[in-house]
FIVOPA-701615 format. One record per residue: residue number from 1; x, y, z of N, C-alpha, C in turn. Coordinates in pm, 1 decimal. Example, Ala and Ser with C-alpha at 12.3 -4.5 7.8 and 13.67 -1.06 7.14 Angstrom:
1, 1319.0, -569.0, 780.0, 1230.0, -450.0, 780.0, 1320.0, -330.0, 780.0
2, 1285.0, -225.0, 708.0, 1367.0, -106.0, 714.0, 1290.0, 3.0, 787.0
This chain:
1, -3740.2, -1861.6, 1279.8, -3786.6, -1852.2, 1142.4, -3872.6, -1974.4, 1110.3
2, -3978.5, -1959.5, 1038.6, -4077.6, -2067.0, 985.2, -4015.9, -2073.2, 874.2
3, -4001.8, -2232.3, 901.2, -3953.9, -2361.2, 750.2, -4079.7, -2400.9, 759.0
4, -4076.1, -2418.2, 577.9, -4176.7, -2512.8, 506.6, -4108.7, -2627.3, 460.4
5, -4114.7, -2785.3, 492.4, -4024.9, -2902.4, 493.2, -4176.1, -2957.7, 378.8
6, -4068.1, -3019.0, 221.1, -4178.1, -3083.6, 193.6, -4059.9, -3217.2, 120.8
7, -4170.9, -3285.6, 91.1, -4127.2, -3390.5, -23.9, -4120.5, -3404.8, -147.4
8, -4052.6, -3415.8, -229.3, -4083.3, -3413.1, -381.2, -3984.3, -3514.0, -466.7
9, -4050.0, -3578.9, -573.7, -4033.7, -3694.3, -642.5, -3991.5, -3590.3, -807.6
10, -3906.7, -3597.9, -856.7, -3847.7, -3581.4, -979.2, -3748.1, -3609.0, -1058.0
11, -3711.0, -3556.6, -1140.3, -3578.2, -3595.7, -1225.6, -3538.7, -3460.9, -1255.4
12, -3360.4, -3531.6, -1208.9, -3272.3, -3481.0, -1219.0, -3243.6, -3350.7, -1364.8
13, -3217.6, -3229.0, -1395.2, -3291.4, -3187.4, -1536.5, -3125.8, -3092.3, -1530.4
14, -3022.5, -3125.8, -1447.7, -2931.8, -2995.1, -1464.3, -2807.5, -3117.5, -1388.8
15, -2634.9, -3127.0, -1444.4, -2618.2, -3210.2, -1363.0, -2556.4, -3130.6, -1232.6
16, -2510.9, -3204.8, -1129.9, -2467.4, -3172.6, -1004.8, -2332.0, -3097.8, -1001.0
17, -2383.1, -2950.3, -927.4, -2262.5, -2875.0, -879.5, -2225.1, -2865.5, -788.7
18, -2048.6, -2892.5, -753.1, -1986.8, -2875.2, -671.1, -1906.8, -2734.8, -602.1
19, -1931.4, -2718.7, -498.7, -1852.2, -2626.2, -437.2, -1817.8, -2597.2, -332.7
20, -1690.3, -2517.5, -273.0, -1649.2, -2562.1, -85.9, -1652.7, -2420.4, -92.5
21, -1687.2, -2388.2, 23.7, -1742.2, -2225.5, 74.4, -1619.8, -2259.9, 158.9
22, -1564.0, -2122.6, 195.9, -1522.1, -2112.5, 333.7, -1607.5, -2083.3, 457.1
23, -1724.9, -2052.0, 453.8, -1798.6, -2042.6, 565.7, -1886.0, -2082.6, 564.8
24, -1886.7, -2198.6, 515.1, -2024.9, -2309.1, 519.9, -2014.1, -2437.9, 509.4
25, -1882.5, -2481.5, 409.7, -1834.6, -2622.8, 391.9, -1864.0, -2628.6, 237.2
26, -1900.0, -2764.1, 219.0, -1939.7, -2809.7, 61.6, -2074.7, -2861.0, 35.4
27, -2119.0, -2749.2, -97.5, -2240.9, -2762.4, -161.6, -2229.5, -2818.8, -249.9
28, -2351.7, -2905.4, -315.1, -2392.1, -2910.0, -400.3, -2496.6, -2870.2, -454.5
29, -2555.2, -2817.8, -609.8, -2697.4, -2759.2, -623.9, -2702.8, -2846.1, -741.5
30, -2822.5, -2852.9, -790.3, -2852.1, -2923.8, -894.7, -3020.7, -2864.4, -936.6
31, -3085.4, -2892.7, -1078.2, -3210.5, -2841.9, -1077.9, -3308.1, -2987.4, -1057.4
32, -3454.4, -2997.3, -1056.8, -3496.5, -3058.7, -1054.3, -3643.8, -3044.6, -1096.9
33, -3662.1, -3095.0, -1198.6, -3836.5, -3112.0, -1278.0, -3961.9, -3206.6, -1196.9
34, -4043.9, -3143.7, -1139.2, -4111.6, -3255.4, -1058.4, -4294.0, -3260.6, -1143.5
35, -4295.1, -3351.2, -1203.1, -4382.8, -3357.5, -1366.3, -4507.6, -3439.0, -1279.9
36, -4650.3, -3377.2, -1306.7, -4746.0, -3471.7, -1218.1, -4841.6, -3494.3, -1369.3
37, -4882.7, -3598.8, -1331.7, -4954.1, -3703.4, -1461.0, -5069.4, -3744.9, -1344.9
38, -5204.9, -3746.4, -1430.6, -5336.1, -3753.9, -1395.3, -5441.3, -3845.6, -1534.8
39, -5497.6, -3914.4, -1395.5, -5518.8, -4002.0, -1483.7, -5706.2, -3951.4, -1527.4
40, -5691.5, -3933.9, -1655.8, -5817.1, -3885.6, -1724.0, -5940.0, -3987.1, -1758.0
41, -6050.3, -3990.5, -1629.5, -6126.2, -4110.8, -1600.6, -6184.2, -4117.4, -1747.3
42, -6236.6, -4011.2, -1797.6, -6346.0, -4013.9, -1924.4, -6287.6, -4112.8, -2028.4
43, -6142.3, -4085.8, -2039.0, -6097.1, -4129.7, -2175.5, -5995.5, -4251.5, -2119.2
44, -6003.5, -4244.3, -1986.9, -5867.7, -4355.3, -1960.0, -5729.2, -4350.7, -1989.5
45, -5691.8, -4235.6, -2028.9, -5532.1, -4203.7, -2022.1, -5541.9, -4095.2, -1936.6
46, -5366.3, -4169.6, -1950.1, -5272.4, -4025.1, -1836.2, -5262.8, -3893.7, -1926.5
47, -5309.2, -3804.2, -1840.7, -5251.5, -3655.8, -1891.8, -5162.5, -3596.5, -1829.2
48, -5120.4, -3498.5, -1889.6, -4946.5, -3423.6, -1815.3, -5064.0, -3309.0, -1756.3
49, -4960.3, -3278.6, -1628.6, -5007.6, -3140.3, -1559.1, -4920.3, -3053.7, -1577.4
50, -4878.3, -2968.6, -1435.4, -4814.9, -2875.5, -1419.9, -4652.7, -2946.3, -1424.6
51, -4569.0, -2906.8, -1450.2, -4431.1, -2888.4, -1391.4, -4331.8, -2807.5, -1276.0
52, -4302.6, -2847.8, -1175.7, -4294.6, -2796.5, -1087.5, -4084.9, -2788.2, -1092.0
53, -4061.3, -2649.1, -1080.7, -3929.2, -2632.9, -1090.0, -3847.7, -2606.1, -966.4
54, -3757.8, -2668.5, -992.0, -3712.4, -2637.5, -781.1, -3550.0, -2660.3, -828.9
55, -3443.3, -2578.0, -774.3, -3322.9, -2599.4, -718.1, -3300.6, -2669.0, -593.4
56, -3202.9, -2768.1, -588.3, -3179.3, -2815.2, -465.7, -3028.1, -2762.8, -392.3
57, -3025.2, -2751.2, -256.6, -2902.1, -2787.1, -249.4, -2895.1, -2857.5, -109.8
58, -2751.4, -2926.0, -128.1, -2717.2, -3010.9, -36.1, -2602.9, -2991.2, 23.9
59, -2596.1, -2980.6, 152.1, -2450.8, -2930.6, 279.8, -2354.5, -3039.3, 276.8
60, -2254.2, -3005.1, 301.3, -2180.2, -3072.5, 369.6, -2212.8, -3212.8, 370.9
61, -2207.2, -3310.1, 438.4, -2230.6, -3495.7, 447.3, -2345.3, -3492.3, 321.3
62, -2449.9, -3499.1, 281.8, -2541.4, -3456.8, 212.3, -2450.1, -3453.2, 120.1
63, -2402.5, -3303.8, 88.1, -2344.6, -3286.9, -40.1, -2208.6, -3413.7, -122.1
64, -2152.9, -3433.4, -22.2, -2033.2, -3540.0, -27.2, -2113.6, -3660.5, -84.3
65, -2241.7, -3717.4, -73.7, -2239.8, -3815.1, -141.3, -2312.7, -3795.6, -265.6
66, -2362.1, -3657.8, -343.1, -2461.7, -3656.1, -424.7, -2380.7, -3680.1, -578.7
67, -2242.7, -3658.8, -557.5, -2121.0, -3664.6, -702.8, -2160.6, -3845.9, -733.1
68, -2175.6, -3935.6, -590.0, -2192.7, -4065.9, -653.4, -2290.6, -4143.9, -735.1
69, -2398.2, -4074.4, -602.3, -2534.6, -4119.5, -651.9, -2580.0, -4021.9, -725.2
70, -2614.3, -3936.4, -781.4, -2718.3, -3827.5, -817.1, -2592.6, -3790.7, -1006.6
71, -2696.4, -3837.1, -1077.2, -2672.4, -3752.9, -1213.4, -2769.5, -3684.4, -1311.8
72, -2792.0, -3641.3, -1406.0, -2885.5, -3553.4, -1484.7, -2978.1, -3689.0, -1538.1
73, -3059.7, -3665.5, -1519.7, -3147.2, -3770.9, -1550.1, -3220.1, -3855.4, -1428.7
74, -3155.2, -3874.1, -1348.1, -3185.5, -3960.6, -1281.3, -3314.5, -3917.8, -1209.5
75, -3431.9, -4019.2, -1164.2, -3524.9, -3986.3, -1065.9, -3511.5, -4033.2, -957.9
76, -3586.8, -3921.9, -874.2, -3506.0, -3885.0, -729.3, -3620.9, -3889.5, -582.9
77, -3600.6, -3868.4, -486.1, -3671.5, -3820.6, -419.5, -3578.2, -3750.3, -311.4
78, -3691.0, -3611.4, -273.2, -3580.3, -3514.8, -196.6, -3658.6, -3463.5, -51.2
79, -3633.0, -3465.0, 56.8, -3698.8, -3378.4, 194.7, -3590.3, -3266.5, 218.3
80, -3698.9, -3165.7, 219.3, -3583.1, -3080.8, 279.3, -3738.3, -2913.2, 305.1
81, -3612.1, -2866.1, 340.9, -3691.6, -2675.8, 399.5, -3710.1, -2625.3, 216.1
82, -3802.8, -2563.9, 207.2, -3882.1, -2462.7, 93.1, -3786.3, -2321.8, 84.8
83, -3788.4, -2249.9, -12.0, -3784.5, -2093.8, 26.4, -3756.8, -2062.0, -114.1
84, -3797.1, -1902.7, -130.2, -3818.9, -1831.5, -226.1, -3699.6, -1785.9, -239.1
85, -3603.9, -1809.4, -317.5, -3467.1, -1686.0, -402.3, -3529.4, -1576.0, -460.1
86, -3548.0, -1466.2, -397.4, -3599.5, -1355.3, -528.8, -3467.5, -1279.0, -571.2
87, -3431.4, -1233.2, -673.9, -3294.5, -1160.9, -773.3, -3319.2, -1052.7, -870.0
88, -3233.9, -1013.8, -956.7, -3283.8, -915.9, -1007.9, -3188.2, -945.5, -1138.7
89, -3271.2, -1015.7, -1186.3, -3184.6, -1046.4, -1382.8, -3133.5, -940.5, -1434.1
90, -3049.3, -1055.3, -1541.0, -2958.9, -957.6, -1636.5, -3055.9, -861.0, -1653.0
91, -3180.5, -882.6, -1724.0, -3250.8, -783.0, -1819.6, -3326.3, -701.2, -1674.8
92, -3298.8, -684.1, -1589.7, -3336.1, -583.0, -1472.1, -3447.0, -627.3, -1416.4
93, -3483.9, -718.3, -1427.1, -3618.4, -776.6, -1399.7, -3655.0, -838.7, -1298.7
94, -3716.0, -819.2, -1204.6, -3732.0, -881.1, -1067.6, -3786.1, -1041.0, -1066.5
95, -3704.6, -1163.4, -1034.5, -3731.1, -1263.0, -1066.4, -3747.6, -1356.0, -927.1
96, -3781.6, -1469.6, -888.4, -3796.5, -1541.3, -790.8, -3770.5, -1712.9, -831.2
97, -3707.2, -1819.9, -773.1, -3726.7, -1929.8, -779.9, -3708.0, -1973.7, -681.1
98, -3785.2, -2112.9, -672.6, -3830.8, -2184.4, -545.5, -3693.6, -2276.1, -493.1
99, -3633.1, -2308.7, -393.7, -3505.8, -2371.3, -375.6, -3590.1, -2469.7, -262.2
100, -3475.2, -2561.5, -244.9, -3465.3, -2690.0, -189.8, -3353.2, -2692.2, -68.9
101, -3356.2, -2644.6, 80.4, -3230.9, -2707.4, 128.5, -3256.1, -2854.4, 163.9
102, -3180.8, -2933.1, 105.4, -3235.7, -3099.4, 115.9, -3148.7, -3107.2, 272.0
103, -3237.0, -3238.4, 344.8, -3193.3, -3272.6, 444.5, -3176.8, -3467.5, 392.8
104, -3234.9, -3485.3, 303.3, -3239.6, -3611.9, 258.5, -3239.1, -3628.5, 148.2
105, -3215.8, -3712.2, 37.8, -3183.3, -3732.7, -79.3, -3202.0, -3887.7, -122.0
106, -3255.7, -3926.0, -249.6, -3277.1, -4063.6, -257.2, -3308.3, -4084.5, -384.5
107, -3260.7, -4227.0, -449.6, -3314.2, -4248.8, -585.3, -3430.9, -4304.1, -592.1
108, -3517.9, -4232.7, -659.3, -3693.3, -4318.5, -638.1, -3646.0, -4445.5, -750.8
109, -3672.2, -4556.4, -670.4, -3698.6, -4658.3, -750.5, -3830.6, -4696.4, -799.8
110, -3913.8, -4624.5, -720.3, -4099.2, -4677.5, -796.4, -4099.4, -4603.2, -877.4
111, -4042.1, -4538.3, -1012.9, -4072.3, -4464.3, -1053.2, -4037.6, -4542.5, -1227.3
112, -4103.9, -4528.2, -1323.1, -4025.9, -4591.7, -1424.9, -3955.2, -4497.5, -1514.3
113, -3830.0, -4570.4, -1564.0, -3770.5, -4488.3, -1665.4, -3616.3, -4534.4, -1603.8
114, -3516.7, -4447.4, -1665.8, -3369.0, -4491.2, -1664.8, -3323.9, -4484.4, -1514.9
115, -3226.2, -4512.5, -1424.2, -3218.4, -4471.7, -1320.3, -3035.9, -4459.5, -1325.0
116, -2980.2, -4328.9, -1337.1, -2873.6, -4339.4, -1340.3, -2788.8, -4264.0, -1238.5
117, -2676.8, -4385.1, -1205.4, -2598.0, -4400.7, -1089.5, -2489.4, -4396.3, -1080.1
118, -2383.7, -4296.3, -1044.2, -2209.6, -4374.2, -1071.6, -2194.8, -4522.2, -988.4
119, -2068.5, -4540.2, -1080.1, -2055.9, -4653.4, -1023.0, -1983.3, -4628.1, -896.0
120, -1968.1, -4712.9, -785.6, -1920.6, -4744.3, -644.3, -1790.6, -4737.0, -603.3
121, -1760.7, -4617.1, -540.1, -1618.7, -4584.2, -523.3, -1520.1, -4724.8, -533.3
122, -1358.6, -4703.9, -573.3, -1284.8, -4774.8, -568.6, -1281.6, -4871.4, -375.4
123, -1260.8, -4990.1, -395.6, -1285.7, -5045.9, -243.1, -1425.2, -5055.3, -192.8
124, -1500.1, -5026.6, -216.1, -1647.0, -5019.7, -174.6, -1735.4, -5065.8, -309.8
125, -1773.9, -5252.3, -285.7, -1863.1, -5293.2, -337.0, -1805.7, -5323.2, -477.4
126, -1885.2, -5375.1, -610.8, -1829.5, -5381.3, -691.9, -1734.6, -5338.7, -755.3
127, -1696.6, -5372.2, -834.6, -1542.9, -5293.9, -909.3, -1651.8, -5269.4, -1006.1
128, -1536.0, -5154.8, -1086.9, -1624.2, -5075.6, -1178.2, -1636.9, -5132.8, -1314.5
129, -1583.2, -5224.6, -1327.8, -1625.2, -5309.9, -1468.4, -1717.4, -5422.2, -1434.6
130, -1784.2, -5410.1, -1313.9, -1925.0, -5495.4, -1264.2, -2039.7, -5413.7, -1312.9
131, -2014.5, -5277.3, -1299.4, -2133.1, -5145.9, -1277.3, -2173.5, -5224.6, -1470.8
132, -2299.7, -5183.6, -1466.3, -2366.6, -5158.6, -1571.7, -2457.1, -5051.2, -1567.8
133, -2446.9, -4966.0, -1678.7, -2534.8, -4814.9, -1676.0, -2725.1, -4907.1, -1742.3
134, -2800.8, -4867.8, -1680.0, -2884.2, -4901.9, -1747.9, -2921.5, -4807.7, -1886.2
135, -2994.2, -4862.6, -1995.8, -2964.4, -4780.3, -2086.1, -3108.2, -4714.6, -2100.5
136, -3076.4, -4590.6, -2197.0, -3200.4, -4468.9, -2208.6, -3302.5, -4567.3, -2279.0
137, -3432.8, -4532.0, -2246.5, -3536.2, -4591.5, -2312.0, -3676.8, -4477.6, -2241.4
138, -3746.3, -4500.9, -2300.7, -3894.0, -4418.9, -2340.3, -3950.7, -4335.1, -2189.0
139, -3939.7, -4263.8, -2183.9, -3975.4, -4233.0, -2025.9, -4120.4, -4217.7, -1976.1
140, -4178.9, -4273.7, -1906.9, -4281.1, -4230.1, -1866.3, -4314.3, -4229.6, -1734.8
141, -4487.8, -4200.2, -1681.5, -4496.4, -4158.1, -1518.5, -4434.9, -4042.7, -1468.0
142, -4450.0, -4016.9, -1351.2, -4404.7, -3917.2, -1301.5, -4258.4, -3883.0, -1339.8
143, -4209.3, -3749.5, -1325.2, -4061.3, -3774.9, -1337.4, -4043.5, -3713.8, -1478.1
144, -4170.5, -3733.7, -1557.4, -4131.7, -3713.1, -1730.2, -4052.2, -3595.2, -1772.6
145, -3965.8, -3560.3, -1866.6, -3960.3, -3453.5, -1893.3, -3971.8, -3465.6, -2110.1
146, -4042.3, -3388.2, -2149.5, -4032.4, -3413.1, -2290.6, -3930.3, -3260.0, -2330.3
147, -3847.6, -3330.2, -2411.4, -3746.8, -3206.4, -2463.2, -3815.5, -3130.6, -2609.1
């Protein structure tokens, strides 16, 4: 079978679901907004483009660490195989969305805006009254999402 493997930079827009299959192990899925901003030579600002919508999910080892690192909001970066879900909605309607099997997972730090993280299991690294959440503030660059 031909995989399409790509890269993509976004924020987190759905938080992380857990689940153990019996014949596959443990998933996680989560959604993800991948927002591209262009910079408009004439006038010298950024403009918003397209929004690009993608489900991810993550197996087994993958999935096990995304409950720590990975929450709604956060910006991300993801590698993994492409593929089309097509379904058939409530309202009977033949529908399609684009999915993510991630093989890699990561918090984009070049990216500006909040970056949010659980804090570090018990025994591993700070104690949890070290963690500081950074706090919400104005989002911009890639990653954006306006509600």
């Amino acid at each position: 079978m031909f995989e399409t493997y790509a890269t993509v930079t976004g924020r987190v827009i759905s938080e992380p679901r857990s689940v153990r299959t019996k014949a596959h192990g443990d998933l996680v899925t989560f959604r993800v907004a991948c927002h591209s901003r262009r910079l408009d030579r004439e006038s010298g600002q950024w403009t918003d483009g397209a929004t690009l919508y993608l489900s991810v999910k993550c197996w087994n080892r993958l999935a096990a660490a995304v409950p720590t690192a990975v929450r709604r909001g956060a910006l991300i970066i993801a590698h993994g195989a492409l593929s089309t879900d097509e379904y058939v909605g409530n309202d009977g309607v033949k529908r399609a969305s684009l999915e993510m099997k991630a093989v890699s997972l990561g918090v984009d730090l070049a990216q500006p805006g909040p970056q949010t993280t659980a804090p570090p299991p018990e025994g591993e690294g700070a104690a949890e009254e070290d963690w500081v959440p950074v706090p919400d503030q104005a989002l911009t660059g890639r990653g954006e999402i306006r509600v």
